[in-house]
MARKOLLO-65335 format. One line per field, with one value per atom (N, C-alpha, C): residue number from 1; residue in one letter; chain; atom name; x, y, z. Coordinates in pm, 1 decimal, m for minus. Layout:
BEGIN
nr: NUM / ...
rest: a / ...
kette: A / ...
atom: CA / ...
east: X / ...
north: Y / ...
up: Z / ...
This chain:
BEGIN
nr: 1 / 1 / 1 / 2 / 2 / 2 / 3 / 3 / 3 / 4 / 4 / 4 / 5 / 5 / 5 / 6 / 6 / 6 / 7 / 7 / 7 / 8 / 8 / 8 / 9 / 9 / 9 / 10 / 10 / 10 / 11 / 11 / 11 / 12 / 12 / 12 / 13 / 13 / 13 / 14 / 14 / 14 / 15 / 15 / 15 / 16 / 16 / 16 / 17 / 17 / 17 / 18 / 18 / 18 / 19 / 19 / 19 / 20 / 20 / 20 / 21 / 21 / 21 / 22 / 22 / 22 / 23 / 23 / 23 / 24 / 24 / 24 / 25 / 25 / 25 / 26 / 26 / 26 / 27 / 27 / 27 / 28 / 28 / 28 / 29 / 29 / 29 / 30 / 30 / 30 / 31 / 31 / 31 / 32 / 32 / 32 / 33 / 33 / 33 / 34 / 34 / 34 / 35 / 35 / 35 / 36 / 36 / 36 / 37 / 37 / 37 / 38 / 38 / 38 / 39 / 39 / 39 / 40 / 40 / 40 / 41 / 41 / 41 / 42 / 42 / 42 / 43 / 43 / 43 / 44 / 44 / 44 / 45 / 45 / 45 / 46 / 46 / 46 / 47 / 47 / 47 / 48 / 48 / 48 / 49 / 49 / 49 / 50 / 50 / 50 / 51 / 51 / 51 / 52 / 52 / 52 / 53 / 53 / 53 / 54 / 54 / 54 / 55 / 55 / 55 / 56 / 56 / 56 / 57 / 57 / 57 / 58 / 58 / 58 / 59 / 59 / 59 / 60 / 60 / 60 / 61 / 61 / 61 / 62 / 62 / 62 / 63 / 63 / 63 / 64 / 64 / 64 / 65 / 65 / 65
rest: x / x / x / x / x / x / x / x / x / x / x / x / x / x / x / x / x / x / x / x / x / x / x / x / x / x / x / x / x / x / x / x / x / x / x / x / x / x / x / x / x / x / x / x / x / x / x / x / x / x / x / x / x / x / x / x / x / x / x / x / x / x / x / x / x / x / x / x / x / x / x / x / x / x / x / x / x / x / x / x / x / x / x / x / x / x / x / x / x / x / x / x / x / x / x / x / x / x / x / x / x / x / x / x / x / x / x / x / x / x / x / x / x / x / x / x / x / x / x / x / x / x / x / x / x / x / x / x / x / x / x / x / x / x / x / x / x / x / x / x / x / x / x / x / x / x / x / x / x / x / x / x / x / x / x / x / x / x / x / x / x / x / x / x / x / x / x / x / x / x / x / x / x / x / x / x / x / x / x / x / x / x / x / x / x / x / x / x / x / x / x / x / x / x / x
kette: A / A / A / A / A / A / A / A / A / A / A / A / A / A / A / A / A / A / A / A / A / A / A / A / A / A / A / A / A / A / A / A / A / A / A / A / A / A / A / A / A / A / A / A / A / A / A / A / A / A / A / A / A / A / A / A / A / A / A / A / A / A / A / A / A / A / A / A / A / A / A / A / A / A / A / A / A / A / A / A / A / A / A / A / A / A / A / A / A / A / A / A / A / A / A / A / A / A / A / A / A / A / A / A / A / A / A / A / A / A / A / A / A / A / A / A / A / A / A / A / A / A / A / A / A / A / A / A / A / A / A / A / A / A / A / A / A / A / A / A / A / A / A / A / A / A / A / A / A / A / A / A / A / A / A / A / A / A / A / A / A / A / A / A / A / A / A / A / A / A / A / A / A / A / A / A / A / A / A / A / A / A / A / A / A / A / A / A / A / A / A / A / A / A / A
atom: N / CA / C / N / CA / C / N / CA / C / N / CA / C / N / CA / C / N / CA / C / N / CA / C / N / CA / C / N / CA / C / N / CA / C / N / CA / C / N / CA / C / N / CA / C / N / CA / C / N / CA / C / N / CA / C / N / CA / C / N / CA / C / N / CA / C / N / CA / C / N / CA / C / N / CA / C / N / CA / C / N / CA / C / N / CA / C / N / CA / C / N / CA / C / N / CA / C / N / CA / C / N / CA / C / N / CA / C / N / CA / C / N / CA / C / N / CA / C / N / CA / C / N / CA / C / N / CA / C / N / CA / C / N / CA / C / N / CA / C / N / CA / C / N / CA / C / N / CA / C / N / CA / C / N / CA / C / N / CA / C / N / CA / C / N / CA / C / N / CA / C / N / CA / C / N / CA / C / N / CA / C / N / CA / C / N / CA / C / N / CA / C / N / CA / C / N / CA / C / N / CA / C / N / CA / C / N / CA / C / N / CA / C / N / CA / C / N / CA / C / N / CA / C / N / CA / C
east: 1844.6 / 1920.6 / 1984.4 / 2089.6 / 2199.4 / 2120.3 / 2146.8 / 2064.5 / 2140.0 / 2092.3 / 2130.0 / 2215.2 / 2325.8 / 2457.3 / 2355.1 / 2454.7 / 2385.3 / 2422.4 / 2554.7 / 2567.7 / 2439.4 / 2401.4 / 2296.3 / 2196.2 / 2132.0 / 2016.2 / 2000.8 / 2130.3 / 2161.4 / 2147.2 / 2179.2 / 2144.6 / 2019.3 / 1964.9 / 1813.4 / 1749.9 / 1778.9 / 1671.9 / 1754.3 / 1864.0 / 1904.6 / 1831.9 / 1795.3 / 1776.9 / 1620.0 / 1563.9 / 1409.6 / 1400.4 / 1461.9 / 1444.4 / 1417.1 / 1565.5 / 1586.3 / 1476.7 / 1405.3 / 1361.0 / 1159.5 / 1145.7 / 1040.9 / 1061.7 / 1159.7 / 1219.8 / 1175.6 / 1236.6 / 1213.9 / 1044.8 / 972.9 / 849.1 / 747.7 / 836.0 / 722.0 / 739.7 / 919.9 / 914.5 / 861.5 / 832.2 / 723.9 / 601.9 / 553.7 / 407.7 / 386.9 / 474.2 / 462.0 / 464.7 / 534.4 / 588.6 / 434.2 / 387.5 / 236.6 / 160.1 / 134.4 / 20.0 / 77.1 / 185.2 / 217.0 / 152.0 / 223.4 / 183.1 / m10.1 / m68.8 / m234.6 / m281.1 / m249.3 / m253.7 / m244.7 / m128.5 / m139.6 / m221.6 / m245.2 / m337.9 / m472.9 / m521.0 / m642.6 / m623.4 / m550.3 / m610.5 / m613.4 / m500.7 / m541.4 / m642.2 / m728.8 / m893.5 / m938.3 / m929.6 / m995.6 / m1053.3 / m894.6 / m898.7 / m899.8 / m909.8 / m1000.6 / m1140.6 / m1212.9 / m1330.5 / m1385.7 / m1309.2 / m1332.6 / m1346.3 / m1246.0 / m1272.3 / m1368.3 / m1393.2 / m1507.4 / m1649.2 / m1644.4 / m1800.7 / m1841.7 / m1715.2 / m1739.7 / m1738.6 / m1749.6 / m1800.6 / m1613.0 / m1619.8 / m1512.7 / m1480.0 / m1339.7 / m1335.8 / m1395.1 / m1407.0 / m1499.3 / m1683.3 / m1723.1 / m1834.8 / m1868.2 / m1743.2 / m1760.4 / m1794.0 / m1672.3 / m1692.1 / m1812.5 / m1865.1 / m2004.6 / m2137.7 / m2131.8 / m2224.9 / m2322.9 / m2277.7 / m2343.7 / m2415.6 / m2371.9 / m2376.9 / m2476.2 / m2444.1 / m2559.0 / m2638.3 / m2619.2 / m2706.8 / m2644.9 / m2512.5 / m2518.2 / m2451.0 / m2486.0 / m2409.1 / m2318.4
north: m756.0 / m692.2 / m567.4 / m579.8 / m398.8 / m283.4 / m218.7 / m67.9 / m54.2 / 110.9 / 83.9 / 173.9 / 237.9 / 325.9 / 410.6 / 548.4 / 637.0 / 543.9 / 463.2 / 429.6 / 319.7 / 258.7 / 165.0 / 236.0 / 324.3 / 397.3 / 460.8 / 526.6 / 517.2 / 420.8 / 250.9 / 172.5 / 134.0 / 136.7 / 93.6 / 175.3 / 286.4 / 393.9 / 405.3 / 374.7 / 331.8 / 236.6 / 71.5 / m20.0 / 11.9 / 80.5 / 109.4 / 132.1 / 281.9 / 336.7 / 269.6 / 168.8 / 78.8 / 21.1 / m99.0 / m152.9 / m98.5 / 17.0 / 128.1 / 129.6 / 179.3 / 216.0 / 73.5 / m29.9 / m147.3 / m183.7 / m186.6 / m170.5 / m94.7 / 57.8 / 122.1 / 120.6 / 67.8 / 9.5 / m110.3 / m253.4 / m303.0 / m282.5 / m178.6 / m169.0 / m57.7 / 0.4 / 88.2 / m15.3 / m103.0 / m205.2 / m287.2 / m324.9 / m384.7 / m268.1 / m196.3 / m60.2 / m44.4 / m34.3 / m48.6 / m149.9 / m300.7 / m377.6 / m398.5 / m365.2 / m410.5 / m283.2 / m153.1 / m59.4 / m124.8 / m202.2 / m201.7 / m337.0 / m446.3 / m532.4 / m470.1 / m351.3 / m314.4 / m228.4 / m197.5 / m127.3 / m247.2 / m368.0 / m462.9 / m488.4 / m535.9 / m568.9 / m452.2 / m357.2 / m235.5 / m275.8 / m293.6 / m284.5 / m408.1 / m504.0 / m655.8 / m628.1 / m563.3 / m575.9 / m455.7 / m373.5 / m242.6 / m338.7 / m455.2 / m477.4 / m617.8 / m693.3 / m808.8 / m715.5 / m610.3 / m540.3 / m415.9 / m308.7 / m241.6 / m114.9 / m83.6 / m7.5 / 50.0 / 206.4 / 227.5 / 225.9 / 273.7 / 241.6 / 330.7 / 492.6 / 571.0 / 508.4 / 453.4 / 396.5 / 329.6 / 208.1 / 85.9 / 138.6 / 303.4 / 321.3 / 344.2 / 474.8 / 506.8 / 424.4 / 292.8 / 272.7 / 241.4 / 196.2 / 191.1 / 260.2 / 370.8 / 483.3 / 545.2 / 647.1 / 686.8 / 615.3 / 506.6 / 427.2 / 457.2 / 501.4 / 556.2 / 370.7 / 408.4 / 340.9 / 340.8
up: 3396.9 / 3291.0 / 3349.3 / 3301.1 / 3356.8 / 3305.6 / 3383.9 / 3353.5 / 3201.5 / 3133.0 / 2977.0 / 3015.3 / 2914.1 / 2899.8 / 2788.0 / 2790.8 / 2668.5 / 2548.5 / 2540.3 / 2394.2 / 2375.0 / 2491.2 / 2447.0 / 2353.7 / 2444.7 / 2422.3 / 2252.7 / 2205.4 / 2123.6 / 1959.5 / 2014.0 / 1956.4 / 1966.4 / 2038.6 / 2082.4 / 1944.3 / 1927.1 / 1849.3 / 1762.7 / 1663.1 / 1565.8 / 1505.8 / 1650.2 / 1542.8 / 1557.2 / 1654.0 / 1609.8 / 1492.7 / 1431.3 / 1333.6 / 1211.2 / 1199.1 / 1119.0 / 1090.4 / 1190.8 / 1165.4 / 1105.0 / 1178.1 / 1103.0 / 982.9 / 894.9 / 789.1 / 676.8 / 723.0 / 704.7 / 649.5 / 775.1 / 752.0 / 695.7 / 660.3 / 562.6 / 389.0 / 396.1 / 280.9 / 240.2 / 310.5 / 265.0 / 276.1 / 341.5 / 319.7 / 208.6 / 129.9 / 33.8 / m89.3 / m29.1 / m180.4 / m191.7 / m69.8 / m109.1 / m117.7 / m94.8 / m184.6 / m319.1 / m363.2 / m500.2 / m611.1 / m532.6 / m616.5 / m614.7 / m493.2 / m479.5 / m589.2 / m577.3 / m699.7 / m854.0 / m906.3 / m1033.2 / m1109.8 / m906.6 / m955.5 / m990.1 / m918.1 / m927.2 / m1055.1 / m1094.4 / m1215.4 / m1363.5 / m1313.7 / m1422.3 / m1425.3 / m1337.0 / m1305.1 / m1369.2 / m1359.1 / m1406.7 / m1558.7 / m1614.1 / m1725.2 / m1831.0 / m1752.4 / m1779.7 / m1820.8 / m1682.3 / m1653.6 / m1767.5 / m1811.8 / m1921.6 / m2057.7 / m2080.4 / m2224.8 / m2211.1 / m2100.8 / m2121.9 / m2101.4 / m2069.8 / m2061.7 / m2140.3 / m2170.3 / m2267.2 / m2106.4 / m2062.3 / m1960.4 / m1895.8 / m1944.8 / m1878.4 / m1721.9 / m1669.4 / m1533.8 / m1434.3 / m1548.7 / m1459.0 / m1438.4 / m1547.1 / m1569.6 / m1448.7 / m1458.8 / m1342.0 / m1216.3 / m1166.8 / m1061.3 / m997.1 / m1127.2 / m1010.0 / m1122.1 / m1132.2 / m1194.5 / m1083.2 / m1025.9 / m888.5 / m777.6 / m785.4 / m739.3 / m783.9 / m890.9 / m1000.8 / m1105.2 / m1142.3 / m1265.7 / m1362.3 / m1385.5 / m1484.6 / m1565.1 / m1734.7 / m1790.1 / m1867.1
């Protein structure tokens, strides 16, 4: 391969960027959506048991009920 030109170098870290950019918008878009699955569960699991979501959290934890 030919050595690179500044304009290469240039593009090289354009399309890096790009393609970074790319990738933290889908990984924001899946923490989004795994977020509002977990709070549906939350709030499933709040009305088949009665036990709020702070409850659920540390029921485990502390005993509490």
């Amino acid at each position: 391969m030919a050595s690179s030109t500044p304009n290469d170098d240039w593009f090289q870290n354009a399309a890096a960027a790009q393609i970074r950019n790319e990738r933290f918008e889908r990984a924001e878009l899946l923490n989004g959506r795994t977020a509002m699955i977990g709070f549906v569960v939350g709030i499933l699991t709040e009305a088949l048991t009665g036990h709020g979501i702070v409850s659920q959290i540390t029921f485990g934890v502390f005993g509490c009920n």
